[in-house]
C-alpha positions, 0 to 999 in steps of 0.5 A: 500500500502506497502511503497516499492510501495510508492517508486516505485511509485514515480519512475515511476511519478516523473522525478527529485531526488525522482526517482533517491533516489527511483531507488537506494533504491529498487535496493540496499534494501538488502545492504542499512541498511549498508549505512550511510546517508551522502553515499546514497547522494554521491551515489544518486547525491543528499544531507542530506537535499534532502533526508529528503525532499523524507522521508518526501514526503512518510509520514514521518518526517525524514530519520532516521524515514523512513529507520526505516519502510524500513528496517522493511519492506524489512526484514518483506518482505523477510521473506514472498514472495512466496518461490522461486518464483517471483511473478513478473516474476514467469518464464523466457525467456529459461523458458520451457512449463513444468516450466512454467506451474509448475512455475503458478501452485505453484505461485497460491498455495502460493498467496492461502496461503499468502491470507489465513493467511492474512484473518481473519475469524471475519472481514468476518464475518463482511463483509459477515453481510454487504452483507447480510443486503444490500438491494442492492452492488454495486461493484467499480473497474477498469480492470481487477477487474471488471472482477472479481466483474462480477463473484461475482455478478453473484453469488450474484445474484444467491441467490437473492441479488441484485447487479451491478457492477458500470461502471468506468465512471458512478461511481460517478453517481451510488454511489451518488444514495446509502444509508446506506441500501445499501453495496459498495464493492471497490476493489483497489490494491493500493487503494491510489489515491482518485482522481482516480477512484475506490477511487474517489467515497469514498468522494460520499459513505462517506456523504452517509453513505454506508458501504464499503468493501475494497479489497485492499493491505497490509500497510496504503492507502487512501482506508484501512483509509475509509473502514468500513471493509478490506479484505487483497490482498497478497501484493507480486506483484510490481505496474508496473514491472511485466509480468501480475497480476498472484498472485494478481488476485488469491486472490482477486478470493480466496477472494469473493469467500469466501465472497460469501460462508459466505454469502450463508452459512447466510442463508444456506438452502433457498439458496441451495433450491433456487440455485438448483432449479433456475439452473434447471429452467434456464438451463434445456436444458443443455446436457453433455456426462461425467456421473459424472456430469449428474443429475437425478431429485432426485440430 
């Protein structure tokens, strides 16, 4: 989690000062390196020592440490959103269906190419190696990311892998039942409240020695710090102030996709044998009138 969602964080959960600082540091972020400590309290109805008490609630030993790491990130962050498009609110109320549509299919592209750049080809190495020595993966998450962890379970499953993925309120149960033999994929975009589930079930993997794989955001979380292996969420999207998880869920789609191509590519041709010829035994009575997709038995 980037410290700019610590911050809106703290807005949205806290009814005091910390919301307040919070509130005028987002909404000032691009103009706030120019205010000295002493204004940013006069503006904020707060005081020098208040605000080293909010550095220090985020992590942070002082205000100078902390507008440090702001201002790095709010140039850092700048310098990589999605070119002229929010990925927040990519589209407006006067916004027509052509913008729109225009407006989604670019946001996915640059999620695509931010995700892209974030992943390493070693680190999926190694999470694809995990996969494919589990004798059985189990997949955490909340709604709508178990959603997406339904797809690739299907496609784990498809080659012969072994997977489920752990209902939100039998989590603790199923993860008490792994072993080191077993893989667990976490999938958290903050990743950053071990009292909540996904994260909750770190404390019961852990003890048990499971492998995980984290799918979360950039910058330190409770999850990153825990994982055996992470695998990077382009980060552009705000906590709560957005239309939906347009960006967010095209690269954690982008993501297990790759995943579960590397770890088909493990074992490339059993499983192209297997895949094709469990697809035509499971659904051979399927029809279509399109040419280009039919198949004849030599396909």
């Amino acid at each position: 989690m980037y410290l700019y969602q610590k911050i809106e964080e703290v807005t949205h959960q806290k009814n005091d000062s910390r919301q307040t600082i919070g509130d005028y540091l987002l909404r000032h972020r691009q103009s706030i390196k120019a205010q000295s400590m002493q204004a940013i309290a006069m503006e904020t109805f707060t005081s020098k020592p208040t605000l080293v008490r909010f550095a220090q609630s985020l992590g942070y030993s002082g205000w100078r440490e902390f507008m440090y790491a702001f201002e790095h990130e709010v140039a850092n962050y700048d310098h990589n959103t999605y070119g002229d498009v929010d990925p927040n609110f990519p589209f407006d109320a006067e916004a027509s269906t052509l913008e729109i549509i225009e407006r989604l299919a670019q946001l996915r592209l640059e999620s695509l190419k931010s995700t892209v750049n974030l992943l390493q080809p070693d680190v999926l190495d190694q999470a694809a190696q995990l996969i494919f020595q589990a004798q059985n993966v189990v997949i955490f998450g909340t709604s709508p990311n178990t959603y997406y962890g339904e797809t690739f379970k299907r496609n784990l499953i498809s080659i012969g892998k072994s997977t489920r993925v752990a209902p939100t309120d039998e989590g603790g149960l199923i993860a008490n039942t792994m072993n080191p033999h077993d893989c667990a994929l976490v999938i958290s975009y903050s990743g950053n409240n071990p009292a909540v589930s996904p994260t909750s079930n770190l404390k019961i993997l852990l003890p048990h020695d499971v492998p995980i794989i984290a799918l979360t955001s950039g910058g330190d979380n409770y999850l990153r710090d825990y994982a055996t292996v992470t695998l990077n969420i382009s980060s552009k999207e705000k906590l709560y102030s957005k239309i939906t998880n347009f960006a967010t869920e095209e690269s954690i789609l982008f993501l297990l996709n790759s995943l579960f191509a590397k770890v088909f590519s493990l074992n490339y041709s059993q499983n192209r044998a297997s895949k094709i010829d469990h697809s035509r035994s499971l659904e051979s009575g399927r029809q279509a009138s399109f040419q280009d997709i039919l198949e004849t038995p030599s396909d």
